[in-house]
C-alpha positions in Angstrom: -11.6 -44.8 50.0 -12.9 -41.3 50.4 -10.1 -38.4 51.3 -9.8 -35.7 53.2 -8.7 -32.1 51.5 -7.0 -29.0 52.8 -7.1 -26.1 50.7 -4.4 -23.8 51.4 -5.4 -20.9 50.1 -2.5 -18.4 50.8 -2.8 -15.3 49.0 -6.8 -15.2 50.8 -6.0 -16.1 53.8 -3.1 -13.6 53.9 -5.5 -11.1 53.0 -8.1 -11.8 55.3 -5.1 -11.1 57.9 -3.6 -8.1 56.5 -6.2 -6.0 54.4 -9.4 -5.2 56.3 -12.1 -3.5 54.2 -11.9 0.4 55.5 -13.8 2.4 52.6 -17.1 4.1 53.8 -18.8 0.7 51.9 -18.4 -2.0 53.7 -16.3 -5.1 51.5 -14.0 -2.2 50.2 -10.9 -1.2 50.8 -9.0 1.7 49.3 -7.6 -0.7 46.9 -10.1 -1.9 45.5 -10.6 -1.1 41.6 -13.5 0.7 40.8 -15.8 1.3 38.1 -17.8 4.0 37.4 -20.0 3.6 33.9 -21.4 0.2 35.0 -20.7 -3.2 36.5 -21.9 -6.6 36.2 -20.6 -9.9 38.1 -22.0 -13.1 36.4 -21.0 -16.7 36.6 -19.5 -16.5 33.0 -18.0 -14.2 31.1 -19.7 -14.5 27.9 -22.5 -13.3 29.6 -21.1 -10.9 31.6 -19.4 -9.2 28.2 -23.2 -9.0 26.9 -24.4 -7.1 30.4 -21.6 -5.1 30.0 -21.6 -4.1 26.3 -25.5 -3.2 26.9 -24.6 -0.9 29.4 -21.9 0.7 27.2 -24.6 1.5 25.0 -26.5 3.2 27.0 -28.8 0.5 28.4 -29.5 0.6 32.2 -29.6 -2.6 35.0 -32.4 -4.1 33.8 -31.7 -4.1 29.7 -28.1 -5.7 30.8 -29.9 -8.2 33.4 -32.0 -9.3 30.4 -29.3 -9.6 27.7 -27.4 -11.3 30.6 -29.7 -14.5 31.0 -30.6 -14.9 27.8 -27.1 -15.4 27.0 -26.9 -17.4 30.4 -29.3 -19.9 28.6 -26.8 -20.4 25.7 -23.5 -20.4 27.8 -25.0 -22.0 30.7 -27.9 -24.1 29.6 -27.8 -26.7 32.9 -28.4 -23.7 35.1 -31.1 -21.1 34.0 -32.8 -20.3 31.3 -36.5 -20.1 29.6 -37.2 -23.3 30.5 -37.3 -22.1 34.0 -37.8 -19.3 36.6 -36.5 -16.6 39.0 -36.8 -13.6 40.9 -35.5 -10.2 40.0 -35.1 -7.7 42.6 -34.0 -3.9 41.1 -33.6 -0.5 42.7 -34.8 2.3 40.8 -32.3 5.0 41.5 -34.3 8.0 40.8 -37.5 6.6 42.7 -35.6 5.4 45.3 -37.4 2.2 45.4 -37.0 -1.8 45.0 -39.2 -3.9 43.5 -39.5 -7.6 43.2 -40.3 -9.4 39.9 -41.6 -12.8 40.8 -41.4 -15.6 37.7 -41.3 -18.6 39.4 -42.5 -21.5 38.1 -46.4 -22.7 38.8 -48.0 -26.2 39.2 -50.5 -27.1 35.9 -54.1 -26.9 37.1 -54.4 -30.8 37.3 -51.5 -30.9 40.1 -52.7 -32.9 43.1 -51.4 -33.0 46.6 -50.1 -36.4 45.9 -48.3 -36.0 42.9 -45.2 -37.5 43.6 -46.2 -40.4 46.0 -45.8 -43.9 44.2 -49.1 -46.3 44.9 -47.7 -47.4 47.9 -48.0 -44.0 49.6 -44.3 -43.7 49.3 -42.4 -40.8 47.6 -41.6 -41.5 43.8 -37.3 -42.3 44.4 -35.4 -39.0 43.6 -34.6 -39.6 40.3 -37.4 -41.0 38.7 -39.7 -37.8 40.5 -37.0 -35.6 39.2 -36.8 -36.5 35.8 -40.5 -36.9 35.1 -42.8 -35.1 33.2 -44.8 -34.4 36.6 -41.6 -32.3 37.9 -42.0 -29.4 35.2 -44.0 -26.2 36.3 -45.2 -23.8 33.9 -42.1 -21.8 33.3 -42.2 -17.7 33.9 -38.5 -16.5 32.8 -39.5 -15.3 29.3 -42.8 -13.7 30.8 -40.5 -12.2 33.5 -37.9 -10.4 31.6 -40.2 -9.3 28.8 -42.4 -7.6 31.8 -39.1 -6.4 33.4 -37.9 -4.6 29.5 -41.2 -3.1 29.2 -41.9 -1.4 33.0 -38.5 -0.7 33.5 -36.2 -1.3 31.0 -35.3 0.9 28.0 -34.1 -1.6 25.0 -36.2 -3.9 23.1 -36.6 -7.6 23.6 -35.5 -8.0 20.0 -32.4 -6.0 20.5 -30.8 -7.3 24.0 -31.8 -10.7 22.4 -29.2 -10.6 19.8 -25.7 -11.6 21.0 -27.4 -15.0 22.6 -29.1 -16.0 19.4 -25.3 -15.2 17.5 -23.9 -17.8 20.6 -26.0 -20.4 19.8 -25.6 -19.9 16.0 -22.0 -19.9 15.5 -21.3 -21.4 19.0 -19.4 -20.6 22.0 -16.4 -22.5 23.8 -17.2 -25.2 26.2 -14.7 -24.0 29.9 -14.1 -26.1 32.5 -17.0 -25.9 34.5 -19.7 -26.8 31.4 -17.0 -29.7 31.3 -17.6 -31.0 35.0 -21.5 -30.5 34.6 -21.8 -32.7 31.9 -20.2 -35.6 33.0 -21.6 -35.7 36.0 -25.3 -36.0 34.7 -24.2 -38.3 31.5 -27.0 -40.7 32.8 -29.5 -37.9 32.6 -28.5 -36.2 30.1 -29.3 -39.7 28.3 -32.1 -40.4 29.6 -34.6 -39.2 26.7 -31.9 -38.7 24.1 -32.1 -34.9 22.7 -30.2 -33.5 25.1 -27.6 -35.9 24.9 -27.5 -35.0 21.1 -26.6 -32.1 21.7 -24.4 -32.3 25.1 -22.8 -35.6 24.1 -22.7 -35.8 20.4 -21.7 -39.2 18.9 -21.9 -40.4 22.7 -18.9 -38.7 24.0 -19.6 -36.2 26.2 -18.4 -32.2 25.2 -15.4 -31.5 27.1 -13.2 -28.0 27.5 -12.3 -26.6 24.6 -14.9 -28.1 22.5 -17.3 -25.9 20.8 -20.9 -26.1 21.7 -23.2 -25.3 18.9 -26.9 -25.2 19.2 -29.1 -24.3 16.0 -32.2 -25.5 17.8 -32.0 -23.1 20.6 -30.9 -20.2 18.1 -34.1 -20.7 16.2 -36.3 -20.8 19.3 -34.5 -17.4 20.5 -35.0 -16.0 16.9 -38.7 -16.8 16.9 -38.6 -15.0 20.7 -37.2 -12.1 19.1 -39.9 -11.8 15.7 -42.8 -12.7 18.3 -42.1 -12.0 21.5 -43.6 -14.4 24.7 -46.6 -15.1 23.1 -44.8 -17.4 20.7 -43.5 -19.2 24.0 -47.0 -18.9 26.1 -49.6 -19.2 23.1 -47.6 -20.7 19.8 -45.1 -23.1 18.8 -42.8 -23.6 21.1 -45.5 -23.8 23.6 -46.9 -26.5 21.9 -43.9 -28.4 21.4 -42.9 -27.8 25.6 -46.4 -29.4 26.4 -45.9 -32.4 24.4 -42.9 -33.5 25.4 -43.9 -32.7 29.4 -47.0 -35.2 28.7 -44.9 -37.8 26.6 -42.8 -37.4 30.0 -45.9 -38.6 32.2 -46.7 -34.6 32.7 -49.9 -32.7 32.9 -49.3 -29.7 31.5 -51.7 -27.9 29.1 -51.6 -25.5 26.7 -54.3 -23.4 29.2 -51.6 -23.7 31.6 -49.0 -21.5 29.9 -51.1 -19.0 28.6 -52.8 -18.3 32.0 -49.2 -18.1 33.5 -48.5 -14.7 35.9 -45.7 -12.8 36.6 -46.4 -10.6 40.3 -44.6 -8.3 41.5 -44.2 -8.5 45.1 -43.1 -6.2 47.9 -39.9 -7.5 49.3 -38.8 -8.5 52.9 -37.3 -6.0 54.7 -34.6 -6.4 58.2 -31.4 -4.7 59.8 -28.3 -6.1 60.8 -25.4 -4.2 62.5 -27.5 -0.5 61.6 -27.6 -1.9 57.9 -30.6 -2.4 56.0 -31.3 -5.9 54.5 -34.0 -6.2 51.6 -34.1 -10.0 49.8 -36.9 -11.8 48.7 -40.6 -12.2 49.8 -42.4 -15.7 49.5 -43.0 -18.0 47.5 -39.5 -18.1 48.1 -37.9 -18.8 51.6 -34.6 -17.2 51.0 -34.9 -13.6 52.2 -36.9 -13.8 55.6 -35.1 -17.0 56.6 -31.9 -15.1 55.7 -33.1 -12.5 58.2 -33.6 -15.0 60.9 -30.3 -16.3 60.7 -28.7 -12.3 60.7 -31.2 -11.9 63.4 -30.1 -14.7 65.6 -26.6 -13.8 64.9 -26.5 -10.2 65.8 -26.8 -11.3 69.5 -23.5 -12.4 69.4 -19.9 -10.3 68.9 -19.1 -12.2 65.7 -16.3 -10.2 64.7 -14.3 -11.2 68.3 -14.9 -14.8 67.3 -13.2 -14.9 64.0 -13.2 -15.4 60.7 -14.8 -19.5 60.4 -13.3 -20.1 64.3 -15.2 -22.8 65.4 -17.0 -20.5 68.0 -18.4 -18.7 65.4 -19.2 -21.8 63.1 -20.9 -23.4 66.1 -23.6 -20.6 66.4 -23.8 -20.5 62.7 -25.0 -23.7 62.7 -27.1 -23.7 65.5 -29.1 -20.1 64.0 -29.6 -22.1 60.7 -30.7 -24.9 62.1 -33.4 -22.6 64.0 -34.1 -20.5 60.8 -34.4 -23.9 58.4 -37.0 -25.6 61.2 -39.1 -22.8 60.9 -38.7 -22.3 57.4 -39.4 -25.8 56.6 -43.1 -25.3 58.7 -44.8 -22.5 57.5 -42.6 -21.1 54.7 -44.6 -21.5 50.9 -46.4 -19.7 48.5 -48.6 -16.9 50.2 -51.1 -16.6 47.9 -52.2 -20.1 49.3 -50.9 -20.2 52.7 -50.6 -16.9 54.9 -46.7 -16.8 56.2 -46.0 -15.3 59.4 -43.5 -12.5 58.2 -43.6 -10.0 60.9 -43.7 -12.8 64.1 -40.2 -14.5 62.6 -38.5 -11.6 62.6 -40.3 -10.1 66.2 -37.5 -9.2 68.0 -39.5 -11.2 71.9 -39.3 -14.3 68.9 -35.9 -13.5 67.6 -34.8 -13.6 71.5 -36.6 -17.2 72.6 -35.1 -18.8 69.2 -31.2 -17.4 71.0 -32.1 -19.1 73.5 -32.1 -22.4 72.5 -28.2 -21.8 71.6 -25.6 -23.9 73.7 -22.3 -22.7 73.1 -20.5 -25.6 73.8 -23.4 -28.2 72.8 -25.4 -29.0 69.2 -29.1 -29.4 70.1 -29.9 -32.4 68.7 -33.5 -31.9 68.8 -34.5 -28.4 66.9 -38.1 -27.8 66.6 -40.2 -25.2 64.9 -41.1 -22.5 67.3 -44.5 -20.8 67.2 -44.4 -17.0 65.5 -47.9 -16.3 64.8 -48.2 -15.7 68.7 -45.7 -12.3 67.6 -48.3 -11.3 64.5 -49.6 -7.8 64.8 -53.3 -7.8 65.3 -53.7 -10.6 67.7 -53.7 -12.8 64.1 -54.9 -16.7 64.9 -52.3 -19.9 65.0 -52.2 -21.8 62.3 -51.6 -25.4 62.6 -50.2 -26.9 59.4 -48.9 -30.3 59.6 -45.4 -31.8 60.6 -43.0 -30.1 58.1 -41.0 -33.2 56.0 -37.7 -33.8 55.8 -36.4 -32.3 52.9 -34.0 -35.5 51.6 -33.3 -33.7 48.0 -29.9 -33.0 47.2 -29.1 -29.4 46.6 -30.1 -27.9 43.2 -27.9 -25.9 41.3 -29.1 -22.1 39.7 -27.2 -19.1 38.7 -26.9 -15.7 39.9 -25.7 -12.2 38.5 -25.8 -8.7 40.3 -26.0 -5.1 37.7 -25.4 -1.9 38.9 -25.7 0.9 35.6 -24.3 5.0 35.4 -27.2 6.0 37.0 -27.0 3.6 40.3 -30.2 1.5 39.4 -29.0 -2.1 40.3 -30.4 -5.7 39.9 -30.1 -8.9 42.1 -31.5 -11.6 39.6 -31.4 -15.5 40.8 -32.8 -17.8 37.8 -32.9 -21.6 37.8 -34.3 -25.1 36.1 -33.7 -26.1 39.6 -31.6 -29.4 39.2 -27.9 -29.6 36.6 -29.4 -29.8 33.8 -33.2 -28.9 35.5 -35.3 -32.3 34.6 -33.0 -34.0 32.0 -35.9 -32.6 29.3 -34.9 -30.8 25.9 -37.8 -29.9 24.2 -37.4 -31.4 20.7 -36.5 -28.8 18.2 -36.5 -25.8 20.4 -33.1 -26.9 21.9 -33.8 -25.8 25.8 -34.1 -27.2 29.1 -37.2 -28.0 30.8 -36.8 -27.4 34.7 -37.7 -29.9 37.5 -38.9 -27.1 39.7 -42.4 -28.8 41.3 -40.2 -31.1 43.1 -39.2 -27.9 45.4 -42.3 -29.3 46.7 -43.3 -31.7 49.6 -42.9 -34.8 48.3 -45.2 -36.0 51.2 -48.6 -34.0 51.1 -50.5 -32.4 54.2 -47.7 -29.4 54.9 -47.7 -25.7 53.8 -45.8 -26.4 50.6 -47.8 -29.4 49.3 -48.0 -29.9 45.6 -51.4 -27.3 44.6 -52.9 -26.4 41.3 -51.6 -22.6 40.4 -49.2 -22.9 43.7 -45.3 -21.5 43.1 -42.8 -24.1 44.9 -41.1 -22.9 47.9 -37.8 -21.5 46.8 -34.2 -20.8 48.2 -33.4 -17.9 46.0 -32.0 -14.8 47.6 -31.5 -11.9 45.5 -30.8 -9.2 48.5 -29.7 -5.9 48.6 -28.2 -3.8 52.0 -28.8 -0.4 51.9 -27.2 2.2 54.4 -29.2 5.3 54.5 -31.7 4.2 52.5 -29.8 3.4 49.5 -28.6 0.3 48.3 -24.7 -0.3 48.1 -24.5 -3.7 47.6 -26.3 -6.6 45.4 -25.7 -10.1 45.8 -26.5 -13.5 45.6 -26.2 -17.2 45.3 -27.4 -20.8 43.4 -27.3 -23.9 45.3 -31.0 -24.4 46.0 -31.2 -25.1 49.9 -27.2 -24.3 50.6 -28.3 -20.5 48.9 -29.4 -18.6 51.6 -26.7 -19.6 53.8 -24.3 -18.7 50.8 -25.6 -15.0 51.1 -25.7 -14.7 55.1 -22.1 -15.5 55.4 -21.0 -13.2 52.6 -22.8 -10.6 54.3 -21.2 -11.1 57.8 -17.9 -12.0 56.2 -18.5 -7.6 55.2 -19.8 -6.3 57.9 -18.8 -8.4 60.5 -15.4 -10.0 59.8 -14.4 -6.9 57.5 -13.2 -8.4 54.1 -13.2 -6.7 51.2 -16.1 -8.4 48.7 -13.7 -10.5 46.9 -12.3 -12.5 50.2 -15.8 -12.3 51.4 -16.9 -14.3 48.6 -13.7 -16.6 48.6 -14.0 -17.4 52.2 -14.8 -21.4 52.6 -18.4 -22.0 53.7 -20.3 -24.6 55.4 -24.2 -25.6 54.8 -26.2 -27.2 57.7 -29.7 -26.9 57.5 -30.8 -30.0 60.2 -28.7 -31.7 63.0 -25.9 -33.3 62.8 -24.8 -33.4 59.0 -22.4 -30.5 58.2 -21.2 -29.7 54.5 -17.9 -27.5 54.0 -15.7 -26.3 51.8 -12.1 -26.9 51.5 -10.2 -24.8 53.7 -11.7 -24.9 57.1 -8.9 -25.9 59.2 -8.6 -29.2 61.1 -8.8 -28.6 64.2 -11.9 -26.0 63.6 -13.8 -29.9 62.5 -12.4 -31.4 65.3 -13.8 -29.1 68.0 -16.9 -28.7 66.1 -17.5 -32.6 65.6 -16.7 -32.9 69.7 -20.2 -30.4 70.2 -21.9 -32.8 68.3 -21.8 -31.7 64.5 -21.3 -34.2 62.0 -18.7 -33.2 59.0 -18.7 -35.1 55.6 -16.2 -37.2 54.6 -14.9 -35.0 52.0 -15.2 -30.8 51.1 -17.1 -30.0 48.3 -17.8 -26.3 46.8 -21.3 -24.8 48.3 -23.0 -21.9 46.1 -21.6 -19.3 43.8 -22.3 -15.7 45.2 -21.5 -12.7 42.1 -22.4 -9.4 44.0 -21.6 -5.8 43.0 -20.7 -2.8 45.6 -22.0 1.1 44.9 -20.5 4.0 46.7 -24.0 6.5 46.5 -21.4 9.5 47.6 -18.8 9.4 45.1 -20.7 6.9 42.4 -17.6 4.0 42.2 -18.7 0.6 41.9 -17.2 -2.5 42.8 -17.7 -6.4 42.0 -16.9 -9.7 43.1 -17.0 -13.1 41.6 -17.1 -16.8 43.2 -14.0 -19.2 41.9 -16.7 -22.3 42.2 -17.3 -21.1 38.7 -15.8 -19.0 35.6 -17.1 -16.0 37.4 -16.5 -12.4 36.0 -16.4 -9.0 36.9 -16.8 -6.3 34.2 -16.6 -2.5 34.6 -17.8 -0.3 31.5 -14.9 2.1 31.7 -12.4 -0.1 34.3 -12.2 -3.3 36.2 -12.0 -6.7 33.9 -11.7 -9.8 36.6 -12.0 -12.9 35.2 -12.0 -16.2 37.7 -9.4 -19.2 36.1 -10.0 -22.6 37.1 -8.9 -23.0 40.9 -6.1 -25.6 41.1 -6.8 -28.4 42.6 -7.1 -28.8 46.5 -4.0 -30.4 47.7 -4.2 -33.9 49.2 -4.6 -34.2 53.0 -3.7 -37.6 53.7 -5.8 -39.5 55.7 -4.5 -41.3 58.8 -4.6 -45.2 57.6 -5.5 -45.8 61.2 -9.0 -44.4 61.8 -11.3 -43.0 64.4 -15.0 -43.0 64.3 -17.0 -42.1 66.9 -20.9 -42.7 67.1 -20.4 -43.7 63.5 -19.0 -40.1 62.2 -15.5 -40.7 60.9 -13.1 -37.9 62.2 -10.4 -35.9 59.9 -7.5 -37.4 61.7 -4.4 -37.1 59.5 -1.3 -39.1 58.0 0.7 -39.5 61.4 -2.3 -38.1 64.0 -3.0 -41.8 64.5 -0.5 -44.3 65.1 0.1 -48.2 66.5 2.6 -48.6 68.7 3.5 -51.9 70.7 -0.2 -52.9 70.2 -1.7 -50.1 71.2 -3.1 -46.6 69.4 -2.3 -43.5 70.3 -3.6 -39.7 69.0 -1.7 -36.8 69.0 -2.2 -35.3 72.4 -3.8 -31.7 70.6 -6.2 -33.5 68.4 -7.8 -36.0 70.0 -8.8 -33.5 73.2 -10.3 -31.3 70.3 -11.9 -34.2 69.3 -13.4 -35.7 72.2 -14.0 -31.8 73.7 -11.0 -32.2 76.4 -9.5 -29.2 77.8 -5.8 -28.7 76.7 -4.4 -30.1 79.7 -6.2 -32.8 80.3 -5.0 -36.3 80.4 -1.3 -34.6 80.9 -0.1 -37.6 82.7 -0.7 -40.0 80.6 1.1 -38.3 77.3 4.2 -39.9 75.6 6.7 -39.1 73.6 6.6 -40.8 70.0 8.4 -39.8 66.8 9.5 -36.6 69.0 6.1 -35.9 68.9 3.0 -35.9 72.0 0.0 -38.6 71.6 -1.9 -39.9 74.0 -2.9 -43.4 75.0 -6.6 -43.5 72.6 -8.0 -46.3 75.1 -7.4 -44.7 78.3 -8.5 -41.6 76.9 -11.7 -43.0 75.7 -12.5 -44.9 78.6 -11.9 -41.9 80.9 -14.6 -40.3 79.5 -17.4 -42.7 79.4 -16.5 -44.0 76.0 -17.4 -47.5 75.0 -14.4 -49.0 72.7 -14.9 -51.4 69.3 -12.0 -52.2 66.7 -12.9 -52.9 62.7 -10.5 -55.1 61.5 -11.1 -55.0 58.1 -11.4 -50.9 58.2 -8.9 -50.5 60.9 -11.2 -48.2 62.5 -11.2 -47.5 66.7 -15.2 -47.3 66.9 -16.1 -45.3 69.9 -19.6 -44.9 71.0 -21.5 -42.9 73.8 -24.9 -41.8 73.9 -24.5 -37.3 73.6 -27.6 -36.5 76.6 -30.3 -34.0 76.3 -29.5 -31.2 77.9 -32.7 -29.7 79.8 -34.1 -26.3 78.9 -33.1 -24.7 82.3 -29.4 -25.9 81.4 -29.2 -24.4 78.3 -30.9 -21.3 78.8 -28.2 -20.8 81.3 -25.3 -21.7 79.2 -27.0 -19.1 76.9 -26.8 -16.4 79.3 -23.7 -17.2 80.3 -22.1 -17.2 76.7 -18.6 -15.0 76.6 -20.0 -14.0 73.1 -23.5 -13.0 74.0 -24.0 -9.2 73.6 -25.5 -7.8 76.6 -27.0 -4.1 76.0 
């Protein structure tokens, strides 16, 4: 039976009460410790310890970002590494300028539209098209961070490369996290048997504690260090990486690797609150439909809502579900497919997406709107197909955030896209081969089908905010889709809510990119569900952890810098002459017990509690509070029918129900009150109304 969990996290919430953020940078507060040589926040500390050490010797942001994933690839070899891609945004303090690196993957030349449709027109099932050969794009990490040492870097490859070839050597300690990874994705790891030599040696899988030793990958790094990328793109290793991916049912070439690219693009650029948000261009959809969401937000007084009320949740939801529609329809690589940048962010757009926002209803029927009728220049319409559903699961990825002594700073979001990318070692080399051409349609006929020399659509959102023109903070997030939603709320958790960047991080989020289905965290109170489940979102069952946002702060006027790291991981914070935070394993959520009598209404079961739902003299009752959140009752309703019961108030659950239109079923067998009624579409006039009518609607 699944369970419901409440985390009660104390010291944060207490903080979130008691310690707003009042430096001149937003997400710091006078107490916050502060560096001033250097900072990195990475999702492990063996990493970060390189990033740090490299700026101790006199490296800047983007020798550390380097040294940092290349150990990532030893010390976190299911999340990122040469075997995959990323995007690398940096500020260039003395230029004054950001600029984006782009080494995403790309589709071999004999990719076809159809490349992951089974012969019945179908899609390939998730596993089998993840796993595959087919699901490996030429990888660009190596090509990216070599580019990135040698335009704007200081420190050889050969030199930053040298602490992650000594971890794989001699070995490194397996923490918690690596722990949970592994046995999660036993059956893949399996699956073609090298990686599971080396992940699960003897059969049992590596748990905490263990030490993870990997010769293979220390010899690939070591040739990476004598020959650089060309050993990679146009020698051995390459070689090796394109037979396995055509063993694997692939069609990769050697031509394909050595024709690889790594662009630099200009970034997306948007303001929020009089701040200045700069995140990632496409092929990735991360930083404009990260904009949108701001966009849609900042007509609303979020700070007077409160910090995840369910009046602030509710629009959340709502602008995401708005941002992802779009996104989902003309959102891809746009060096194939032009991508109308300036209409989704128009501000006429921005205010007919708003619009669409009930505040008391989910609109169950969110389209795509049309913003190449906003494109400067009178620029024609498009008319790609109907977007598909995108039915993956969330990916995983990592993320790390540099600033240096001199105020240069990098956002840098690398991935092999899936735990453990596609289940593929390549034999003797010791790495991970990513699954990243399944960030494609699996259907074909929309703007991010399957093309030969096409990037994938991406979720990666390295961003930056600047205030006067200068950055002064770096963040981001893994968790494929759930990633740009990761970064938006840590952003309004600063600026809006006004937490310092550690609580901002902490704060329990929720991912919802189509109606109803809502992910959470653990720690969004009860009765915050409840309301939100009466406007017709739909909560799962059980919490589970959504991204992993490492971001670091810079104060331009007096030069202290400041970092935060996510608990979902072993997340560090390293300062070159002061700050050493260093994320434990969070203790376990504690139990909330779920009410053995349950409710389910329209077939979404509802967080009722141990004693929220009770039998009494054959009949069920709810505890008079709860069940008007959960059926969207105003707090006095239904007064005369309350009782008294265990000297507490319920409510007669029949009555109730059947006062409000409800029709009433009973599961025996999962003692389970089954409520149905059909939620009705509200017309345009109506909810262009409620709009203008919202208490929370900014009116200048």
């Amino acid at each position: 039976m699944k369970k419901w969990f409440l985390v009660f996290r104390a010291l944060l919430l207490a903080s979130v009460m008691v310690t707003p953020a009042t430096a001149a940078v937003p997400g710091v507060t006078n107490e916050t410790p502060a560096a001033t040589k250097g900072m990195v926040a990475v999702s492990h500390p063996l990493a970060a310890e390189v990033g740090r050490a490299i700026l101790a010797e006199g490296g800047n942001a983007v020798d550390a970002a380097v040294g940092i994933q290349l150990a990532l690839n030893v010390v976190e070899p299911m999340m990122s590494g040469i075997g995959g891609g990323g995007f690398m945004m940096i500020y260039r303090k003395e230029q004054n300028e950001i600029v984006i690196i782009d080494s995403r993957e790309m589709a071999p030349q004999q990719t076809t539209p159809d490349l992951f449709l089974a012969e019945n027109g179908e899609p390939i099932p998730w596993f089998e098209r993840h796993t595959s050969g087919k699901a490996v794009g030429v990888p660009g990490t190596l090509k990216g961070i070599e580019y990135a040492l040698e335009t704007y870097g200081t420190m050889p490859l050969a030199k930053v490369i040298d602490p992650a070839i000594a971890y794989a050597r001699d070995g490194i300690t397996v923490n918690w996290i690596t722990e949970q990874y592994i046995a999660e994705n036993i059956d893949k790891l399996k699956q073609y048997g090298t990686a599971a030599e080396v992940f699960l040696p003897g059969g049992n899988p590596l748990k905490a504690g263990d030490l993870l030793v990997q010769p293979d990958l220390a010899k690939t790094l070591t040739l990476i260090k004598e020959h650089g990328s060309d050993v990679f793109y146009n020698g051995e290793i390459g070689a090796a990486l394109v037979a396995e991916v055509q063993k694997r049912g692939g069609r990769m070439t050697m031509d394909d690797l050595r024709n690889y690219e790594v662009k630099e693009r200009e970034p997306v650029r948007g303001t929020y609150r009089g701040y200045e948000i700069v995140s990632m261009p496409p092929p990735s959809s991360g930083g404009l439909t990260l904009l949108q969401i701001l966009k849609l937000m900042e007509g609303y007084d979020v700070e007077k809502m409160g910090v995840n009320s369910a009046e602030y949740l509710h629009r959340l939801i709502e602008a995401t579900h708005l941002a992802y529609a779009d996104r989902a329809q003309y959102m891809a690589d746009e060096d194939f497919q032009p991508v109308p940048k300036a209409g989704l962010l128009d501000e006429e757009y921005i205010k007919l997406r708003q619009a669409l926002i009930h505040p008391r209803f989910a609109n169950s029927r969110v389209e795509p709107g049309d913003p190449w009728r906003y494109e400067p220049d009178g620029a024609p319409t498009p008319h790609p197909a109907a977007a598909p559903a995108d039915t993956n699961p969330p990916g995983e990825t990592t993320h790390f955030s540099v600033v240096d002594q001199w105020g240069n700073m990098v956002a840098y979001t690398t991935t092999i896209e899936a735990v453990f990318g596609s289940g593929i070692m390549v034999p003797g080399y010791g790495f991970m081969l990513n699954n990243e051409m399944t960030d494609f349609d699996a259907e074909p006929g929309g703007v991010n089908q399957p093309e030969p020399g096409k990037r994938p659509r991406s979720s990666m959102t390295p961003t930056m905010v600047l205030k006067d023109g200068q950055p002064i903070l770096a963040l981001g997030s893994p968790g494929g889709t759930t990633i740009i939603t990761s970064v938006a709320q840590t952003i309004i958790n600063v600026i809006d809510h006004k937490l310092p960047l550690q609580e901002a991080i902490e704060t329990p989020r929720i991912f919802s990119s189509t109606y109803p289905q809502v992910r959470w965290e653990a720690g969004i109170e009860q009765d915050v569900i409840l309301e939100l489940m009466a406007r017709g979102h739909v909560f799962d069952e059980q919490p589970q952890n959504i991204g992993n946002v490492q971001a670091v702060a810079f104060d331009y006027e007096t030069g202290k810098m400041y970092g935060g790291a996510d608990n979902t991981r072993e997340g560090a914070v390293f300062g070159v002459d002061a700050v050493a935070f260093l994320q434990a394993e969070p203790d376990a959520p504690l139990l909330w017990e779920p009410s053995e009598l349950k409710l389910k209404v329209n077939g979404a079961l509802y967080p009722f509690a141990a004693g929220q739902l009770i039998r009494q003299d054959g009949k069920v009752y709810a505890a008079a509070a709860k069940i008007r959140l959960a059926l969207g009752s105003p707090p006095d309703a239904f007064a005369e029918l309350e009782v008294a019961l265990n000297g507490d108030t319920y409510l007669p659950l029949r009555e109730v129900a059947e006062s409000l239109g409800y029709q009433i079923g009973w599961d025996q067998a999962e003692q389970t009150v089954l409520l149905e009624k059909e939620r009705p579409i509200l017309p345009a006039s109506e909810v262009q109304k409620a709009y203008e009518e919202d208490v929370y609607k900014i009116t200048n």
